[in-house]
Structures are given as C-alpha cells and as structure tokens.
GULUMZA-387135 format. One record per residue (C-alpha): x, y, z; chain; residue number from 0. Coordinates in steps of 0.2 Angstrom, whole numbers, padded with zeros to 4 digits. Each point is the difference from the previous one (the first is absolute). Example, Ala and Ser with C-alpha at 12.3 -4.5 7.8 and 13.67 -1.06 7.14 Angstrom:
+-------+-------+-------+---+-----+
!  east ! north !    up ! c !   k !
+-------+-------+-------+---+-----+
!  0062 ! -0022 !  0039 ! A !   0 !
!  0006 !  0017 ! -0003 ! A !   1 !
+-------+-------+-------+---+-----+
***
This chain:
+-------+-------+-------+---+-----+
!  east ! north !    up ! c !   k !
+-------+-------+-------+---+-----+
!  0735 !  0622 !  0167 ! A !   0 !
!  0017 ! -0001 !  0006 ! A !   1 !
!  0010 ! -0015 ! -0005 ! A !   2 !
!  0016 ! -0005 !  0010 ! A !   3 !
!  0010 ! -0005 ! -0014 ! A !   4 !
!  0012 ! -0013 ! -0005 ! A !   5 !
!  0009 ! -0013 !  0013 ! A !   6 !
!  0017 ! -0004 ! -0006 ! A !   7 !
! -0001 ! -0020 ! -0004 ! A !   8 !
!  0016 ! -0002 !  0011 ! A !   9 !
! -0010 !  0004 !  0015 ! A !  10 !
! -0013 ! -0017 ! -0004 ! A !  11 !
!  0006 ! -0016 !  0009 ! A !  12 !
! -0007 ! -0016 ! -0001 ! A !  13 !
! -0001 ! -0009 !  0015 ! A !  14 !
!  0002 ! -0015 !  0004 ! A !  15 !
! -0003 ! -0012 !  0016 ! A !  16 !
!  0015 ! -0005 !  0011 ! A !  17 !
!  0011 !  0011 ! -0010 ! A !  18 !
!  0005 !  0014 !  0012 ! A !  19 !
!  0004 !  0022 ! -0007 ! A !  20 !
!  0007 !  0013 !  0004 ! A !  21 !
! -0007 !  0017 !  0002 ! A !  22 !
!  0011 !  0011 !  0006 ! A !  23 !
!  0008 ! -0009 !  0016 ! A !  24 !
! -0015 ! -0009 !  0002 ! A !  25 !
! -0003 ! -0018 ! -0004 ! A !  26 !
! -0018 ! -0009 ! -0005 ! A !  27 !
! -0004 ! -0014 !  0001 ! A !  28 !
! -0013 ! -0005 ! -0009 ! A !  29 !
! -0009 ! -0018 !  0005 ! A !  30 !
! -0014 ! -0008 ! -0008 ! A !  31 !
! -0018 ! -0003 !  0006 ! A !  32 !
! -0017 ! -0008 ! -0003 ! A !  33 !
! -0010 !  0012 ! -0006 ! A !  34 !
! -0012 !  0000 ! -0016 ! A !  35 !
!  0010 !  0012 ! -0010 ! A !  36 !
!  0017 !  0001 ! -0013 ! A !  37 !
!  0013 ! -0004 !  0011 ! A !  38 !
! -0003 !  0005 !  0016 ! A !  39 !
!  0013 !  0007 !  0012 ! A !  40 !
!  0003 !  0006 !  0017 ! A !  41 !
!  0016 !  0007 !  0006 ! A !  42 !
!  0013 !  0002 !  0012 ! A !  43 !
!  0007 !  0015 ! -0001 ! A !  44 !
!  0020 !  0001 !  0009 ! A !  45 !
!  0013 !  0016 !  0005 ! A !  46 !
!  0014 ! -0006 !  0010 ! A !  47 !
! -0007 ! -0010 !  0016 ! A !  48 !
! -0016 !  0003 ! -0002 ! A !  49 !
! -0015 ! -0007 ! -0010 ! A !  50 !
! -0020 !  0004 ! -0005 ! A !  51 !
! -0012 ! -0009 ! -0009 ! A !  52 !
! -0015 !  0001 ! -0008 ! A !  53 !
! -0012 ! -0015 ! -0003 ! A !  54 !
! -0016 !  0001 ! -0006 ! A !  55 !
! -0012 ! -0008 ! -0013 ! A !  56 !
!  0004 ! -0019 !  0007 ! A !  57 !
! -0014 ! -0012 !  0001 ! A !  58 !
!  0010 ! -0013 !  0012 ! A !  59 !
!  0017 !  0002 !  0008 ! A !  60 !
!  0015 ! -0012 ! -0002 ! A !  61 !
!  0018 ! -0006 !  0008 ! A !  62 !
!  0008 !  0010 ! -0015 ! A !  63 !
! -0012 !  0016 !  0005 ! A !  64 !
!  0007 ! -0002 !  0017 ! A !  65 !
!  0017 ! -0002 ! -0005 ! A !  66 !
! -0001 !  0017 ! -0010 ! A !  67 !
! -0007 !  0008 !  0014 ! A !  68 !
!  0011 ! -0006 !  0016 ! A !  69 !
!  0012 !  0014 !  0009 ! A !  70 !
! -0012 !  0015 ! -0006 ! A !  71 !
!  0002 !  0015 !  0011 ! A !  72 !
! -0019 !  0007 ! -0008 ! A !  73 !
! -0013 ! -0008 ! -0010 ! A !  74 !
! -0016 !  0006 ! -0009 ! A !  75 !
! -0011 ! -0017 ! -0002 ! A !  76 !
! -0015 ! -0003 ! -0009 ! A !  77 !
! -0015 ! -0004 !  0013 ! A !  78 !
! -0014 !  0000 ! -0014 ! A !  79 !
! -0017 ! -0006 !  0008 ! A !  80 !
! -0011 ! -0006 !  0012 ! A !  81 !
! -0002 ! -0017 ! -0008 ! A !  82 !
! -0019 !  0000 !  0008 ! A !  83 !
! -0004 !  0020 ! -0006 ! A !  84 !
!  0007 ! -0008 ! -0017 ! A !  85 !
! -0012 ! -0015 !  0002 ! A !  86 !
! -0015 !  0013 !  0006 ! A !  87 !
!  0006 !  0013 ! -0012 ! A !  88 !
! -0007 !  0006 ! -0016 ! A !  89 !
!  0013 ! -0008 ! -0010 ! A !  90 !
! -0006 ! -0012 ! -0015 ! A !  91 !
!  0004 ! -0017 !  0006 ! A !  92 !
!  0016 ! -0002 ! -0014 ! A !  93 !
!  0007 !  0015 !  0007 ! A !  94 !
! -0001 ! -0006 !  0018 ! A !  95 !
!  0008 ! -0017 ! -0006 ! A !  96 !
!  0013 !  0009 ! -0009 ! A !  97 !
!  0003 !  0011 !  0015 ! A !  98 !
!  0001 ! -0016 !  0013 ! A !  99 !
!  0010 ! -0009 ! -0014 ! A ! 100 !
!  0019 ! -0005 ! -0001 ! A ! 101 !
!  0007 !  0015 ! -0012 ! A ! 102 !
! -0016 !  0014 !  0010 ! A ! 103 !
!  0004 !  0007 !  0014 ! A ! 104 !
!  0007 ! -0001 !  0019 ! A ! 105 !
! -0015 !  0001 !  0012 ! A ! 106 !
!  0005 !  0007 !  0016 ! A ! 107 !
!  0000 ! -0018 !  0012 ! A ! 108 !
!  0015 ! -0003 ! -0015 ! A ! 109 !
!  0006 !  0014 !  0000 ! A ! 110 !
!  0002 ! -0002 !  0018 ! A ! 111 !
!  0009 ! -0017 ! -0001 ! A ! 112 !
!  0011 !  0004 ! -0011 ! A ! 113 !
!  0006 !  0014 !  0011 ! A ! 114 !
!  0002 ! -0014 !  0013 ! A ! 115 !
!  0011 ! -0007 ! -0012 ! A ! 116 !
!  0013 !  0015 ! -0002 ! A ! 117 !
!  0001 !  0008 !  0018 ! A ! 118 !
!  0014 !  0004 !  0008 ! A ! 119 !
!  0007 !  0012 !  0013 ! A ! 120 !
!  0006 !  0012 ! -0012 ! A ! 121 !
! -0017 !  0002 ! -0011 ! A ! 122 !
! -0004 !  0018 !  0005 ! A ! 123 !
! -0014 !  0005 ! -0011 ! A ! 124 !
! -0015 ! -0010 ! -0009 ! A ! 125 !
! -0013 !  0007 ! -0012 ! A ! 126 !
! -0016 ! -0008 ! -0005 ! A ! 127 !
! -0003 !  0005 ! -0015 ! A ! 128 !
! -0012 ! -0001 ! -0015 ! A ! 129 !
! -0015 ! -0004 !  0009 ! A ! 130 !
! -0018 ! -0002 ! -0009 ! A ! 131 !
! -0009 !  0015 !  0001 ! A ! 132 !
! -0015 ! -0012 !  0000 ! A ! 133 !
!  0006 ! -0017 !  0009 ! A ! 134 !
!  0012 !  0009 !  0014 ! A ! 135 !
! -0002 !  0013 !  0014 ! A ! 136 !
!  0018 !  0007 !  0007 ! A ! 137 !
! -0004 ! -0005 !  0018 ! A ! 138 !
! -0007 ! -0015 ! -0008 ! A ! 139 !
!  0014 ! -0005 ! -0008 ! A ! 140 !
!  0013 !  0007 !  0013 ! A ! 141 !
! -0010 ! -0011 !  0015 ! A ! 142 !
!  0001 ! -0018 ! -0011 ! A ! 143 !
!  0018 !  0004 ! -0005 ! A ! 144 !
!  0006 !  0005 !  0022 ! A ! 145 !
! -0013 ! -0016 !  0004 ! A ! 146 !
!  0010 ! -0013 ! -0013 ! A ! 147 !
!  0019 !  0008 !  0006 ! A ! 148 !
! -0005 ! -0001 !  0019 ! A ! 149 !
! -0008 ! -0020 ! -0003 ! A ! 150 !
!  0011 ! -0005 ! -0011 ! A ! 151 !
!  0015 ! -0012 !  0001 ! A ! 152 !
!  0013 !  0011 !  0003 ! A ! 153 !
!  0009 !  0009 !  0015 ! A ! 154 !
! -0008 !  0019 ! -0003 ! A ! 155 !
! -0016 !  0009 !  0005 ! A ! 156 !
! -0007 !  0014 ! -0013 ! A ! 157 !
!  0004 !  0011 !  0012 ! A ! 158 !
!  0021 ! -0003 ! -0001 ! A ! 159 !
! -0002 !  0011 ! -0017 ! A ! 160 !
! -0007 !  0014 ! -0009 ! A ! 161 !
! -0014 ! -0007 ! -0009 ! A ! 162 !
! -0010 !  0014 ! -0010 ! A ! 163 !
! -0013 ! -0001 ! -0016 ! A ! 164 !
!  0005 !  0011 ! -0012 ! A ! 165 !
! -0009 !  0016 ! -0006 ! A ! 166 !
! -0011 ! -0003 ! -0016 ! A ! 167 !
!  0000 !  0018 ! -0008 ! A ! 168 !
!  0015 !  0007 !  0011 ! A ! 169 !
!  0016 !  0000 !  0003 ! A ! 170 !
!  0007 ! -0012 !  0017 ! A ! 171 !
!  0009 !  0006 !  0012 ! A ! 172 !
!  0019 !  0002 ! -0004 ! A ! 173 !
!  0009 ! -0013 !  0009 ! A ! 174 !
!  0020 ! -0006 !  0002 ! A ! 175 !
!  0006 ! -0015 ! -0001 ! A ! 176 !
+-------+-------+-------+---+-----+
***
C-alpha cells in the first residue's frame, strides 16, 4: 500500500466561526450553523467583488444565516428532503426526528425560503445541493425550491435565476461569477 506521507503541521489550521482567513487572495468566512456535529460551519468564500457560499447541514435557518449569506454572486444550498418521503420513508423514526430537527437538515420548502430571504439582482447561480438519496428526487427538490421562490414574499420568480441541483457523483458545470 502506498502511503502519502507526512503533512507538514504548519499547514493544519483551526477554524474558528466568524473569524475570517486568508488563502491565498482569498478570504473565508466561516459562519456557524445548527447542525448535530462539532462545530459546524458553512462559508463565504471572497476574492475582490465577488462572493460564494456554501451552506449545508442546517436544520433551520436564522437572521444571522441570512446575514452571512446577503450580496452572493453564487450559492450551493442544502435542499435535504422531502419532509413527506422522510415521513413515508424507511428511516427509523429517531432518524427522521433528528432529520426534521433544529441542528438536521434543510428540507427543500426551507431551503426555498431561505433563498427568498437572500435574492437579489446579482445572484447569478444557485445549487442545491446535498440531497437524500432516499428522501429527495432532483426534479423533486428543484420543483418545491422554483414553487417556494415564485410564491414567496419577495419581488423575484425562479425563473429570474439559474437555479440547478448539483451532480451527486460528478462534477457541475463550470460557472463564472
């Protein structure tokens, strides 16, 4: 077996919530979410005028979510389940409630609303991402997601943006922000 060998221990950083690093000329921004893990973070990641995030692994959204995730120019966001496939499911009945918890995960009517939340003109690409292979379908989660934008309280229609569900097992498309 080939091993890889030894990491130099000045590459390790710990990271810590709300305290933005550098990489390269590149900032993150590390903000906290409700999930049932150690620390969990998502992340706004910043070059120049222009800023990405990734937020998944959240059971339920907040103003201070929102606020780290205004003025995006892309986003890949967590639209977990169907909340009635995770009902129906196969799932043991701890795991569903874990699932539909506070610290689980975004189903895709929340995912959804917190788009609502963060729209604006410049938004130019969303992702949903990590979808349940067993609660979720793509056009599933992609439908609720366009139905919750296009009802909800805010000035937009789904179809004002680029809203895709990212690949599982590939790579998605290349896009510029």
């Amino acid at each position: 077996m080939q091993q890889l060998g030894t990491i130099d221990a000045g590459l390790y950083r710990e990271i810590h919530v709300d305290e933005d690093f550098q990489v390269g000329d590149v900032t993150v921004h590390p903000f906290e979410i409700p999930h049932d893990a150690a620390q969990p973070s998502a992340y706004r990641i910043s070059h120049e005028e222009t800023s990405v995030a990734v937020v998944t692994d959240l059971g339920v959204f907040s103003d201070y979510i929102i606020e780290n995730m205004k003025d995006l120019d892309a986003v890949l966001l967590e639209a977990n389940h169907d909340i009635r496939m995770l009902q129906a499911g196969p799932y043991p009945y701890y795991l569903k409630q874990r699932i539909l918890g506070t610290h689980g995960h975004l189903s895709n009517e929340n995912a959804g609303r917190l788009l609502c939340r963060v729209l604006h003109d410049n938004l130019k690409h969303i992702f949903l991402g990590h979808l349940s292979k067993e609660n979720n379908y793509d056009a599933l989660a992609y439908e609720t997601v366009c139905m919750e934008v296009t009802m909800g309280e805010n000035p937009y229609k789904a179809s004002d943006f680029q809203i895709r569900v990212a690949e599982r097992s590939e790579v998605s498309q290349l896009v510029t922000v």
